[in-house]
N, C-alpha and C positions, 0 to 999 in steps of 0.2 A: 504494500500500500504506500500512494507517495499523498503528501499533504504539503500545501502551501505556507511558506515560515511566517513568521511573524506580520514581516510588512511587506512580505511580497514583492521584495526587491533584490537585489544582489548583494546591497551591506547584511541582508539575516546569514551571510557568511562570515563569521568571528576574525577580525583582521583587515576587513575591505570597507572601507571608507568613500565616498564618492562627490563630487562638489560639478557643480555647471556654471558657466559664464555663456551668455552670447547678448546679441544684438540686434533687435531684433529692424534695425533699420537695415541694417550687413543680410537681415537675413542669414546668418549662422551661428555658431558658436561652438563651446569646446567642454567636453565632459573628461574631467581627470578623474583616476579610477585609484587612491590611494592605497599600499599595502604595508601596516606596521604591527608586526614586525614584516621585511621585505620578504614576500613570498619567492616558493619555485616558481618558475614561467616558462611556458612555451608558446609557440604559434605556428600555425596551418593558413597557406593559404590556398584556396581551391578556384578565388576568383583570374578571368585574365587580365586585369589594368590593377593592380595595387600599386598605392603610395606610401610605404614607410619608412620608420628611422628605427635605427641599429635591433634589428629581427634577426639578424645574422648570430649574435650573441645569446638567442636563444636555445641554439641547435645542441640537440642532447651532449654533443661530445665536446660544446666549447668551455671557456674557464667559470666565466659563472654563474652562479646559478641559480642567484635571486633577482627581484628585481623592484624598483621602490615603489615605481608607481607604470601605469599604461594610459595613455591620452590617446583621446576618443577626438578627431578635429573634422571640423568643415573646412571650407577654401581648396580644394585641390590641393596641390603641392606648397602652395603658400601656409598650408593648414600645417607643416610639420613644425613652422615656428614656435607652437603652442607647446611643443616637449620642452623647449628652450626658457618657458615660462614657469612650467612649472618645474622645473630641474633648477632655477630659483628658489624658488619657493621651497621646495625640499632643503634646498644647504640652508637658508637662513633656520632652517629646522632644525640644521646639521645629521640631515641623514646624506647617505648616501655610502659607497663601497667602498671602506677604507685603502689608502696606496700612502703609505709613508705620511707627514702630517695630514694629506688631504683629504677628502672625504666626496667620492664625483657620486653623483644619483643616480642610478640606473633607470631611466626612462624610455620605454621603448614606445613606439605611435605610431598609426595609419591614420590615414584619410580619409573622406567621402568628398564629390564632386560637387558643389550647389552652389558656382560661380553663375550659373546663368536660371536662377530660380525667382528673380523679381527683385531681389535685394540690391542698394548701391554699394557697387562694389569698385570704385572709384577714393581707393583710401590713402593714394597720393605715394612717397617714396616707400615707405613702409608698411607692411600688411600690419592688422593690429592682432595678429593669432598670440603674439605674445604676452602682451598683455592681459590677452583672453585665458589664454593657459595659466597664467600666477593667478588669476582671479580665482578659477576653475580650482587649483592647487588650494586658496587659500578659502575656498568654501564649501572642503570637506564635512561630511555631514553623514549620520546613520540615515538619514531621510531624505528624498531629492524629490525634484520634479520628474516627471515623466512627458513624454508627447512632444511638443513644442518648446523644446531647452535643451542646452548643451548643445553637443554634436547636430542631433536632429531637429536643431530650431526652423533649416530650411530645407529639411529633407523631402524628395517627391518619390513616388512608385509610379508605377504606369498608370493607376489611374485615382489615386488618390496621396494625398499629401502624408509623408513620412512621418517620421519621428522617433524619438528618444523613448525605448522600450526597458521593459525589467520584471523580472521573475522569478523566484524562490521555488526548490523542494524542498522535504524533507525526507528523507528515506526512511524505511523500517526499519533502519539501524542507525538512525540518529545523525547521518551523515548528510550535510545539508551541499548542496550546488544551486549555487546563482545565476542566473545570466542576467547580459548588460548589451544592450546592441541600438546603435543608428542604422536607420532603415531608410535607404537611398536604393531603394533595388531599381533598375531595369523593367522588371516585370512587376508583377502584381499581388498581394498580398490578400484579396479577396476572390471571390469564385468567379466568374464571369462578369455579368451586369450586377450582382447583385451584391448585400451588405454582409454574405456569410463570409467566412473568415477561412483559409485554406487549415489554420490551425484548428479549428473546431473537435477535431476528436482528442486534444490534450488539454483543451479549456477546466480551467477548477475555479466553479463558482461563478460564475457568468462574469471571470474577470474580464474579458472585452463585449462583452453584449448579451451573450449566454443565448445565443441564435442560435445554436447548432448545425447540420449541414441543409443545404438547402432541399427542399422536396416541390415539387416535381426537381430532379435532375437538370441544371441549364443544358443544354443541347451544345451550346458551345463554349462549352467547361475548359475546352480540352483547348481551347484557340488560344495561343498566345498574345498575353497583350504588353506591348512595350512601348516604354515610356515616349524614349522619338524618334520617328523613321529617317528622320534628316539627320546626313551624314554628319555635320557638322557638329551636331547636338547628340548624337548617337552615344560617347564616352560620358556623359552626365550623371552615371551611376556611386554606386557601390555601398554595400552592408558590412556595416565591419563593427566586432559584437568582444564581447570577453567572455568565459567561460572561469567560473571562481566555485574551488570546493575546497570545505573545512579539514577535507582526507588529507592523509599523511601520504604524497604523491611526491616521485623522482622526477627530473625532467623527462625523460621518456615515458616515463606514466601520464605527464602533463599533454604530453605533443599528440597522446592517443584520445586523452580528452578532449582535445582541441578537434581531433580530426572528427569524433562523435558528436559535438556538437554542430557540426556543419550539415550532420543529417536532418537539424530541426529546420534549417535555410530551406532544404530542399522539399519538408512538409509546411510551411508558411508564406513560401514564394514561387510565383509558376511565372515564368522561368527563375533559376538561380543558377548560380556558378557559369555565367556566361562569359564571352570575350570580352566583352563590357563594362562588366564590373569588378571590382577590383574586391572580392569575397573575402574575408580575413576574420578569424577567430585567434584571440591571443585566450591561453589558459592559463592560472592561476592556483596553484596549492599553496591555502597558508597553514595548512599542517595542524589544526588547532584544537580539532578534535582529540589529537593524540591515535589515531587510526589508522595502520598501513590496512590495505587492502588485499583479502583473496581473492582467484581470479572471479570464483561467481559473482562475489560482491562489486568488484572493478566494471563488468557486465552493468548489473543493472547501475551504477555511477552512472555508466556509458550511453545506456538507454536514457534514463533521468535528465543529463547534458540534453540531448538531444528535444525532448518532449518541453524541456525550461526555455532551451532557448528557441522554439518554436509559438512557445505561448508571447516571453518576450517580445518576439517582432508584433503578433496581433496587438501587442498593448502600444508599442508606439504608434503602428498606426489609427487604431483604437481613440490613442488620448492625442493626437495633432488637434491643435484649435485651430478655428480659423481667425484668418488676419489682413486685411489693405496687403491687397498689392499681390496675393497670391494664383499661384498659375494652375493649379489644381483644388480641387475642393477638399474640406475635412469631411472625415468619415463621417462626423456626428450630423455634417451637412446635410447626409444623402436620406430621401426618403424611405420611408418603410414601403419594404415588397418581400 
């Protein structure tokens, strides 16, 4: 049996902290993903267009193997300035990987795309993701926004406006995973024309609407809907999420997390893992349960991943408000059918 934690976010993971900055004139903003003490981390990526910083230092065999915090950014490539922000924000904390007197923060961060989502993005020599990022760092918090903040303040789907999602289990062995994801997909996070949810068979509690699947069956369920046919506007994507559990997990145990929870992407979003989007799950063990795992147990983890961070995306796009200026409607916009 799995049950939903506490507050149904990715901090009811003991160690994971979380804080958003954005703007909502930028149309974006930046969700820093705090972990104290610094957890294990890995990361998966299955999309084709990612944008990150130092992911290379993840890989099970390199030196090492914590890491202090993962920044969640809007802007495209201008959005990795926000690691830069909060790796600030961290030293003034004095965290970060001890090297002789120093002390450097481990921050690792990806991208989403939502330069051209309505927002003025006209911010003169300097992008302001940095200052977005110390905000984000310095407004950690057990409790956050959801929908319309952070990373997914300007996030779009194909046919409805993204957003900043979040989700808790709890397992029958007390071992809790989180998920955390902006939802920029390419494709679509609902069924066809209508308000059901592709997540709907791991829904608890009517946390995104408690619609269930849709009956009669739409007929063109099955037709792909993406966001722009014009070439120019085509790379405008990408979901990129965390995966955080309390298990006592290695880095290679992390990276198999990471690679499971990208099967929730592929039950919450029709299409996913395209050329287009740049798909990316970074994983998190902060150990805190005190739990290594047997294989059964690691299994249903594995499952849990997957089924959290599938609910996750329905909740951002679920909770996007609407707002002046936007190119797509919110969910809560759309009529009942």
């Amino acid at each position: 049996m799995m049950r939903k934690g506490p507050t149904n976010l990715i901090t009811d993971v003991a160690g994971i902290l979380v804080g958003n900055a954005e703007d909502h004139r930028l149309k974006s903003g930046v969700t820093a993903v705090l972990c104290d003490p610094p957890a294990t981390a890995a990361v998966q990526v299955l999309g084709g267009a990612p944008g990150t910083r130092e992911t290379d230092l993840l890989a099970p065999h390199n030196t090492v193997q914590t890491v202090d915090a993962i920044v969640l950014s809007g802007g495209s490539a201008f959005g990795l300035d926000a690691a830069s922000g909060v790796q600030a924000a961290l030293r003034e904390m004095g965290r970060g990987f001890p090297v002789g007197p120093h002390r450097i923060p481990i921050v690792p961060a990806a991208i989403l795309f939502d330069l051209m989502n309505g927002g003025e993005k006209n911010w003169g020599q300097f992008s302001p993701y940095r200052d977005l990022g110390y905000a984000a760092a310095r407004a950690q918090a057990g409790a956050f926004t959801t929908g319309s903040a952070g990373a997914g303040t300007g996030a779009l789907t194909a046919t409805l406006k993204g957003g900043l999602g979040s989700a808790s289990t709890i397992l029958a062995n007390g071992i809790t995973v989180g998920a955390l994801v902006a939802v920029n997909a390419l494709g679509s996070a609902t069924i066809g024309e209508t308000r059901h949810f592709w997540a709907a068979p791991f829904e608890l509690d009517g946390e995104f609407g408690g619609l269930g699947m849709p009956s009669p069956w739409p007929q063109d369920a099955a037709q792909p809907r993406l966001k722009f046919r014009e070439a120019a506007a085509a790379a405008a994507n990408t979901t990129i999420a965390v995966i955080a559990t309390d298990a006592a997990l290695s880095k290679a145990e992390a990276k198999r997390l990471a690679i499971a929870a990208h099967d929730g992407f592929s039950r919450a979003l029709w299409p996913s893992h395209t050329p287009l989007d740049g798909d990316l799950v970074f994983a998190l063990s902060t150990g805190a349960s005190g739990k290594k795992l047997l294989l059964e147990d690691f299994i249903d983890l594995s499952a849990a991943a997957a089924a959290t961070m599938a609910r996750a995306i329905a909740r951002g796009v679920h909770d996007a408000a609407a707002a002046a200026g936007d190119l797509k409607p919110a969910w809560s916009a759309l009529p009942d059918n």
